[in-house]
LOMAR-540531 format. One line per 2 residues: their letters; for each residue x, y, z of N, C-alpha, C. Coordinates in Angstrom, 2 decimals. Layout:
LOMAR-540531
A	X/Y/Z/X/Y/Z/X/Y/Z; ... $
END
This chain:
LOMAR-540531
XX	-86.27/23.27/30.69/-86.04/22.60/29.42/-84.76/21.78/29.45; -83.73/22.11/30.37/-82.76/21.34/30.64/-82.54/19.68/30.82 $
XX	-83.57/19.33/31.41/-84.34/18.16/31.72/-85.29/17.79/30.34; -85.71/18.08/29.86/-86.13/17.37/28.43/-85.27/17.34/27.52 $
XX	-84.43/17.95/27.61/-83.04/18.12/26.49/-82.08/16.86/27.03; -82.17/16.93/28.54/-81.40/15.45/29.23/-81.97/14.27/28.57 $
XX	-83.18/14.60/28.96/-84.21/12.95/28.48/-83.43/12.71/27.21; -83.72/13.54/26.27/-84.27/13.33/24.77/-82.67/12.66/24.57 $
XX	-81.71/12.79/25.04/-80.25/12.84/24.55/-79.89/11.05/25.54; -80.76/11.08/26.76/-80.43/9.78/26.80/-81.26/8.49/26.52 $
XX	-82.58/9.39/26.35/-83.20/8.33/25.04/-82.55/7.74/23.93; -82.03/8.54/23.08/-81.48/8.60/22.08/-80.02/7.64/21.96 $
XX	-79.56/8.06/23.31/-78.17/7.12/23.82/-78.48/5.59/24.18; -80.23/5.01/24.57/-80.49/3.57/24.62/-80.24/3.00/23.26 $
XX	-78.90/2.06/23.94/-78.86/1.32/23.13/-79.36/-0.32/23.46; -80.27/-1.48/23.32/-79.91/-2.42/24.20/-79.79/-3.71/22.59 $
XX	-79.20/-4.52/23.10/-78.72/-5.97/22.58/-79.85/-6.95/21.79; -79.78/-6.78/20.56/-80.71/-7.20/19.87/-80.57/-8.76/20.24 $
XX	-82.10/-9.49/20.24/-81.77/-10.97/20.55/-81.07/-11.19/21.81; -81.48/-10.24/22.81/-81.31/-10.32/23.79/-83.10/-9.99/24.54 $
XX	-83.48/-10.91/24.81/-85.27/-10.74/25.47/-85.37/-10.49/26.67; -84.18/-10.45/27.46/-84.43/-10.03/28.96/-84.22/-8.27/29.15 $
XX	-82.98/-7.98/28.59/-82.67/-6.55/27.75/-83.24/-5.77/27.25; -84.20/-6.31/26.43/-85.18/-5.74/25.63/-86.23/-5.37/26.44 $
XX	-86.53/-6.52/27.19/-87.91/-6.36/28.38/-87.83/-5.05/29.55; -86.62/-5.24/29.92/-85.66/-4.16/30.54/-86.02/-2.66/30.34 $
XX	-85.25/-2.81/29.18/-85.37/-1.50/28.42/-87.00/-0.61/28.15; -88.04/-1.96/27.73/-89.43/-1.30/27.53/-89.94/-1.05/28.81 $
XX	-89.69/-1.47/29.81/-89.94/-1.36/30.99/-89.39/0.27/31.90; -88.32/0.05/31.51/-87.67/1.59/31.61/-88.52/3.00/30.88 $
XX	-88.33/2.40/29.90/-89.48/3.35/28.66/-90.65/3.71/28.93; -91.49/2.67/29.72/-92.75/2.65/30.06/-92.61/4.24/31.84 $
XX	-91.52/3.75/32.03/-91.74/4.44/33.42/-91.07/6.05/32.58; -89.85/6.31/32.27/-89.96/7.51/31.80/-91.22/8.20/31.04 $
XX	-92.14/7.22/30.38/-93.17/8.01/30.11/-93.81/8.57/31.31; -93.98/7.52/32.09/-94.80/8.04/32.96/-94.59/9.41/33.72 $
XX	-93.32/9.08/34.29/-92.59/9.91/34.73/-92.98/11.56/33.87; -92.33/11.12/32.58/-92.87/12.59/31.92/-94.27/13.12/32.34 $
XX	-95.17/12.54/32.35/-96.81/12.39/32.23/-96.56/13.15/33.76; -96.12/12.73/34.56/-96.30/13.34/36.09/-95.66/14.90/35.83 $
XX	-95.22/14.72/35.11/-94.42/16.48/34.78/-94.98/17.32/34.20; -96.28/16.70/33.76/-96.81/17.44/32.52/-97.66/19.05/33.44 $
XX	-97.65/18.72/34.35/-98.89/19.82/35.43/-97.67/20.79/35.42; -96.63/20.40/36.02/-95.51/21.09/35.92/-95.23/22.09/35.09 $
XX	-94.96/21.73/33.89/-95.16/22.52/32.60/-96.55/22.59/32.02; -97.83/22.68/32.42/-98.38/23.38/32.11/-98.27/24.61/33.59 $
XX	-98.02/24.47/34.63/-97.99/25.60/35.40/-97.11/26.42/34.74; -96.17/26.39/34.14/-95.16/26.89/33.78/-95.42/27.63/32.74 $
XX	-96.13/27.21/31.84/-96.26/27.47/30.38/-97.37/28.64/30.68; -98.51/28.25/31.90/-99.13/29.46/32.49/-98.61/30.40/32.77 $
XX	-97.43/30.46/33.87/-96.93/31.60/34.59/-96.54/32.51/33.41; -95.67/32.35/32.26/-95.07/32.25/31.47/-96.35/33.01/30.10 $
XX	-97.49/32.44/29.89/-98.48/33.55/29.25/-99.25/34.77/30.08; -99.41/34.27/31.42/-99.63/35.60/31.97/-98.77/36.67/32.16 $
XX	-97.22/36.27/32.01/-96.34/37.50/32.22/-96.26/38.06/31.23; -96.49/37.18/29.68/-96.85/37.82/28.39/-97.48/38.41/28.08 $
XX	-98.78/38.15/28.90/-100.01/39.03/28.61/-100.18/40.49/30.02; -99.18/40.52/30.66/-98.64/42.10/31.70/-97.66/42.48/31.04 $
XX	-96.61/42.22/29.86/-96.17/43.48/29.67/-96.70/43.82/28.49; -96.19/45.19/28.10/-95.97/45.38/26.45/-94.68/45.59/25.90 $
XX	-94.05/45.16/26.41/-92.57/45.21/25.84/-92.88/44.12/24.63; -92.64/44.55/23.40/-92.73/43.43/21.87/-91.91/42.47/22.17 $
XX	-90.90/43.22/22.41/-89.37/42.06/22.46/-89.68/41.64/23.66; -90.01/41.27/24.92/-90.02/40.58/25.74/-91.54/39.32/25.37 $
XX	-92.17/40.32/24.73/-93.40/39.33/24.73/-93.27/38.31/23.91; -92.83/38.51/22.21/-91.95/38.01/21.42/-91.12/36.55/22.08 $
XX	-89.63/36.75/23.02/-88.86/36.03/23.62/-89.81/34.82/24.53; -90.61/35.58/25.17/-91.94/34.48/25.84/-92.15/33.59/24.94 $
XX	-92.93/34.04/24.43/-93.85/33.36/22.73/-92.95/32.19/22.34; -91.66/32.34/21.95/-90.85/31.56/21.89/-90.17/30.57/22.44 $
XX	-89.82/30.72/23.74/-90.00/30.20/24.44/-90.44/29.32/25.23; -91.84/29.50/25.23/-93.35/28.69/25.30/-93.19/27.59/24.44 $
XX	-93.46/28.62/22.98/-93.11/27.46/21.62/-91.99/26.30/21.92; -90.75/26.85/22.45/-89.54/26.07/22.33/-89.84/24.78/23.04 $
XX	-90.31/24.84/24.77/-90.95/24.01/25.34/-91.73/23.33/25.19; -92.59/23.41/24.46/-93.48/22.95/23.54/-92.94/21.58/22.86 $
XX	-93.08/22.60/21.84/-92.04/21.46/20.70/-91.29/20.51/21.62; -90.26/20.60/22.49/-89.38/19.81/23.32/-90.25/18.68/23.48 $
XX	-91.30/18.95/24.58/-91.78/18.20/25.38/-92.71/17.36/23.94; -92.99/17.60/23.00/-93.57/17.25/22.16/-92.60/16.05/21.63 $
XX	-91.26/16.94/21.08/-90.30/15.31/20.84/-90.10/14.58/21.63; -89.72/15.10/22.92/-89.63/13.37/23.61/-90.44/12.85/23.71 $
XX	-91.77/13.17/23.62/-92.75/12.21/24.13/-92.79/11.40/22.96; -92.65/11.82/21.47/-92.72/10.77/20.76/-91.25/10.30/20.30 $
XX	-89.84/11.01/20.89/-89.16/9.52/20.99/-89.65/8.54/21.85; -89.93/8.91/22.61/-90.44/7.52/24.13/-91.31/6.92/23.08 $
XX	-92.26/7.41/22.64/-93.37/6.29/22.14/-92.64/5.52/20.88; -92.24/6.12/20.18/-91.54/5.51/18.85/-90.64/4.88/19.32 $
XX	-89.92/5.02/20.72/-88.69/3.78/21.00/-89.26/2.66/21.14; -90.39/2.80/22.44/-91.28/1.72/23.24/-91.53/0.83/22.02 $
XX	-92.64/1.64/20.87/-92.93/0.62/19.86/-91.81/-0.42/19.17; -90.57/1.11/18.60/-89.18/-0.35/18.27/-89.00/-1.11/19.04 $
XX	-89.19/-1.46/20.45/-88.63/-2.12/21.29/-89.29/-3.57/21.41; -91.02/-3.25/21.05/-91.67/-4.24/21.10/-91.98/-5.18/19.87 $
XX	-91.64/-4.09/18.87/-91.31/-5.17/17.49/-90.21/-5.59/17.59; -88.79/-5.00/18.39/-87.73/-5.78/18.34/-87.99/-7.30/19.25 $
XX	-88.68/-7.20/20.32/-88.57/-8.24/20.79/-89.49/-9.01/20.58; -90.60/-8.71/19.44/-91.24/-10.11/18.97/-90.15/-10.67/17.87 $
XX	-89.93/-9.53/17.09/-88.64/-10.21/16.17/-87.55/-11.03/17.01; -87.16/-10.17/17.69/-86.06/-11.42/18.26/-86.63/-12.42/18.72 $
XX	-87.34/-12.44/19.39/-88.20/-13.80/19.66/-88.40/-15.44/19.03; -89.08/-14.50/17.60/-88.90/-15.11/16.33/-87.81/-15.80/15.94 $
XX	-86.85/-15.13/16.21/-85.31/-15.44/15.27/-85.21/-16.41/16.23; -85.15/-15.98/17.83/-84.54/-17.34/18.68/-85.36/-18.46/18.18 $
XX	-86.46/-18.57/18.18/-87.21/-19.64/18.31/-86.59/-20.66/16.87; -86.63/-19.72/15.54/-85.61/-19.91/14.27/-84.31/-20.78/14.45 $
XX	-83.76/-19.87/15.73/-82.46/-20.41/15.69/-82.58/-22.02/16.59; -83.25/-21.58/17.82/-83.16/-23.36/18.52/-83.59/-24.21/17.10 $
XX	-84.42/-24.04/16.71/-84.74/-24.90/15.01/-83.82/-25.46/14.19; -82.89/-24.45/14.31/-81.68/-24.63/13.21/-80.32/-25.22/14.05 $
XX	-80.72/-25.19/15.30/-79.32/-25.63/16.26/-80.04/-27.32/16.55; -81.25/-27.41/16.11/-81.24/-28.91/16.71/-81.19/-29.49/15.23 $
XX	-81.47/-28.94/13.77/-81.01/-29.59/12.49/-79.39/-29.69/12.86; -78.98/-28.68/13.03/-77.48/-29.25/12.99/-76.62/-30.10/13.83 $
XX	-77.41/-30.31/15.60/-77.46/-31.54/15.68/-77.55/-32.83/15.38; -78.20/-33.01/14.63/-79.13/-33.94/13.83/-78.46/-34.40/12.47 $
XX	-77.92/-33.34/12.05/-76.79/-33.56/11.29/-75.55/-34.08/11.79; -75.19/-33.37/12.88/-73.92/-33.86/13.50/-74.10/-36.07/14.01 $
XX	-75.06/-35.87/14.24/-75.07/-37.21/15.22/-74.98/-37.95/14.29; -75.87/-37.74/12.72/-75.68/-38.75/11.54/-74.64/-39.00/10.67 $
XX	-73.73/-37.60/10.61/-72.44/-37.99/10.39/-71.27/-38.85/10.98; -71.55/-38.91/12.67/-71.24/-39.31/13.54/-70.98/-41.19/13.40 $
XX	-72.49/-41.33/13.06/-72.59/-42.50/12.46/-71.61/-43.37/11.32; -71.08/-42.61/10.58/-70.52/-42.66/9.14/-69.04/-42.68/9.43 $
XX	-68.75/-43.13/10.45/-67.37/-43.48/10.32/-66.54/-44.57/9.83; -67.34/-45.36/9.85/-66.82/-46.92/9.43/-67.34/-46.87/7.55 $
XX	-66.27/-46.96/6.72/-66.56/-48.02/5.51/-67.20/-49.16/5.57; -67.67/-49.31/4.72/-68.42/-50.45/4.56/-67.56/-51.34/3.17 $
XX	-67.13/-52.55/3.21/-66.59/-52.88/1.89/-67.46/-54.25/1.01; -68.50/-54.35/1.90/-69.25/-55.31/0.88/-70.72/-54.89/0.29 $
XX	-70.67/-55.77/-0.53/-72.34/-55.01/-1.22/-73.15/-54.96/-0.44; -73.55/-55.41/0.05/-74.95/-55.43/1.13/-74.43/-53.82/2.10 $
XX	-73.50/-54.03/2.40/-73.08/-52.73/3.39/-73.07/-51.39/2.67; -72.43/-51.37/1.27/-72.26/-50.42/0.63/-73.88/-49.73/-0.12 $
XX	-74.70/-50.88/-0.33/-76.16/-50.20/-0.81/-76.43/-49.90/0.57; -76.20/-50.35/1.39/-77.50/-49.73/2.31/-76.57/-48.25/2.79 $
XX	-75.55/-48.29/2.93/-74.72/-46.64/3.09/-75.10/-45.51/2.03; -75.43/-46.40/0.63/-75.89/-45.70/-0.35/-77.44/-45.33/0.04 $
XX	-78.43/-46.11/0.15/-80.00/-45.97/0.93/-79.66/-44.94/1.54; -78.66/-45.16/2.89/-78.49/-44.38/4.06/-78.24/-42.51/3.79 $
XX	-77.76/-42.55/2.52/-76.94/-41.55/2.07/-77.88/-40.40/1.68; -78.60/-41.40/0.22/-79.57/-40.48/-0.35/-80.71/-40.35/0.82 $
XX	-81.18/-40.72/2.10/-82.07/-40.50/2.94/-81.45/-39.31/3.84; -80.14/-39.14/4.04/-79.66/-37.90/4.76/-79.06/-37.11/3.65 $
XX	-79.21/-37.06/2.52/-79.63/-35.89/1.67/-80.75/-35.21/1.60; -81.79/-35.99/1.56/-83.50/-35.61/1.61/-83.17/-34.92/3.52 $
XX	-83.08/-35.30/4.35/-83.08/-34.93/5.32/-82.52/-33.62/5.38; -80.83/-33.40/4.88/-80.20/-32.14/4.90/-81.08/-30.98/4.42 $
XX	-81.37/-31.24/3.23/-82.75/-30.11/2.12/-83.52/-29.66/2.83; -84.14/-30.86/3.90/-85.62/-30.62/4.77/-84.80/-29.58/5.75 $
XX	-83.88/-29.82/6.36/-83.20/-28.75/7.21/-82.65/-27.45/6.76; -82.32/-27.55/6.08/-81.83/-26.52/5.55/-82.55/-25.39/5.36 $
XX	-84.35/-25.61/5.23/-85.36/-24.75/5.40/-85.34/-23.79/6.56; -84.77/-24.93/8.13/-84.64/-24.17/9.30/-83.50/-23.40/9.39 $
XX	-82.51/-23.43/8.73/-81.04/-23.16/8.48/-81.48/-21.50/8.03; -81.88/-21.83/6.91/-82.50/-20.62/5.50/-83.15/-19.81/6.97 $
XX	-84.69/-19.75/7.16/-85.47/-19.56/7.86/-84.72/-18.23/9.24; -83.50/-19.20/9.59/-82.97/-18.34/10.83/-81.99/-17.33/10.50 $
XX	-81.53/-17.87/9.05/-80.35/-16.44/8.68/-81.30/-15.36/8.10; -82.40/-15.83/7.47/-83.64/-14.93/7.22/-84.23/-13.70/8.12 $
XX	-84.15/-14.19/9.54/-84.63/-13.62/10.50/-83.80/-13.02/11.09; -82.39/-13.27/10.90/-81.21/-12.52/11.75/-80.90/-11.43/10.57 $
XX	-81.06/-11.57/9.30/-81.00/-10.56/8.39/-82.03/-9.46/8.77; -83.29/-9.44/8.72/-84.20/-8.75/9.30/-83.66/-7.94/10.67 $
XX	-83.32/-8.20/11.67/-82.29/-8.38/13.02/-81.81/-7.09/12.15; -80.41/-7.40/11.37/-79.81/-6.89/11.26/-79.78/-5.48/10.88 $
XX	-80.92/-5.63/9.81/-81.52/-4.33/9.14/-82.54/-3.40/10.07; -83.33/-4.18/10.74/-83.99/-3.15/11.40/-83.76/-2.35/12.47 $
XX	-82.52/-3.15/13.06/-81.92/-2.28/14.69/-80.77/-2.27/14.25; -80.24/-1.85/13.27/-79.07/-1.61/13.25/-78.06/-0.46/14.07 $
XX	-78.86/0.40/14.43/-78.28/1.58/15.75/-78.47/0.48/16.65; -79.10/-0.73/17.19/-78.41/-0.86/18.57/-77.60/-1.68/18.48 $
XX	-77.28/-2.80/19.46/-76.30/-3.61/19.52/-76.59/-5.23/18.71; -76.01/-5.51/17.47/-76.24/-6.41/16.83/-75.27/-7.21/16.85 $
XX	-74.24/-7.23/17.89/-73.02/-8.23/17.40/-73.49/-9.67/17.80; -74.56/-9.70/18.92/-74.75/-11.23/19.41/-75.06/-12.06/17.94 $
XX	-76.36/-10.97/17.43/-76.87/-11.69/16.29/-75.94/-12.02/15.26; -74.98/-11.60/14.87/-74.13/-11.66/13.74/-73.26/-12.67/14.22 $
XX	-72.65/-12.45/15.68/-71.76/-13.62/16.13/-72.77/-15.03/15.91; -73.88/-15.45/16.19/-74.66/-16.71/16.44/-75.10/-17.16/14.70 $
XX	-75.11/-16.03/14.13/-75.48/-16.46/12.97/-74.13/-17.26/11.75; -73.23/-16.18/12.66/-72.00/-16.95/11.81/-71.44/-18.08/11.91 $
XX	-71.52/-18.00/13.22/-71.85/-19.67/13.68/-72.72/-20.60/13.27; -73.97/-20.80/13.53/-74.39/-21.65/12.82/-73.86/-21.93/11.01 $
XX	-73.42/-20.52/10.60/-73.61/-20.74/9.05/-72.36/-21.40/8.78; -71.27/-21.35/9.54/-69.78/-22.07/9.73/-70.20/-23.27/10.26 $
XX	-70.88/-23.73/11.01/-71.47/-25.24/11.24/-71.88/-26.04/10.03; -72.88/-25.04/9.85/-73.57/-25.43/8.65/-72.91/-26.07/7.26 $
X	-71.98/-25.36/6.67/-71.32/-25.50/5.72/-69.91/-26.42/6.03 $
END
């Protein structure tokens, strides 16, 4: 039981880097083989769990038979939780990395609006001091207003998804997401 009590404690200790997809892949990949791994153990402990009712069923000592019983049970149960931390991690792991997925894809979205923003401000350095120059800066103006709004959807959209990020893996490592998001939103504004 020493060894399922190991597992379960360094299951529990994976932490990997949200919005990180190579990490993530990593990690389910790892997950996938400790199952297995368990699964190869399982003959193991059922030999065990055998030896272990037949010695129950040669004595009559209560209290020894009792301590078995328990025992058995204890192993049991064990091998019972890790197997469904492993499965309940594997699954977080694979909604984390369609979510993160998501968010990246969100975020290149929102990093090429704010490009796009940048290059048109870029533009806007020169005054204009005659009428003809000044309506069309004005044209120019209210058209990268309508533009900003339209972006701003991708803007919205990716802090949307890094909020989600934030809330749902919050035990693992969320600083990338919070660092990239603050960024853009300091760009942004």
């Amino acid at each position: 039981t020493d060894w399922l009590s190991l597992m379960d404690r360094v299951i529990k200790a994976q932490i990997v880097t949200v919005g990180d997809v190579d990490e993530i892949n990593e990690m389910i990949i790892k997950g996938k083989e400790t199952l297995q791994d368990l699964e190869r153990r399982r003959p193991q402990m059922d030999e065990l769990i055998t030896v272990a009712q037949n010695l129950k069923n040669k004595t009559s000592n209560q209290e020894a038979r009792t301590t078995i019983t328990d025992r058995i049970e204890k192993i049991l149960n064990q091998w019972e939780d890790v197997q469904g931390h492993l499965q309940n991690r594997r699954q977080q792991l694979q909604e984390m990395l369609k979510d993160s997925i998501q968010w990246l894809e969100a975020k290149r979205e929102a990093d090429q609006a704010l490009e796009k923003a940048r290059a048109r401000l870029d533009t806007w350095k020169d005054i204009s001091y005659t009428v003809e120059g000044l309506k069309k800066q004005n044209t120019d103006l209210k058209q990268f207003s309508k533009e900003l709004r339209q972006w701003q959807i991708n803007v919205d959209l990716a802090n949307d998804l890094a909020r989600k990020l934030l809330r749902d893996y919050a035990k693992d490592d969320t600083r990338k997401v919070e660092m990239i998001t603050d960024n853009i939103n300091t760009t942004w504004a």
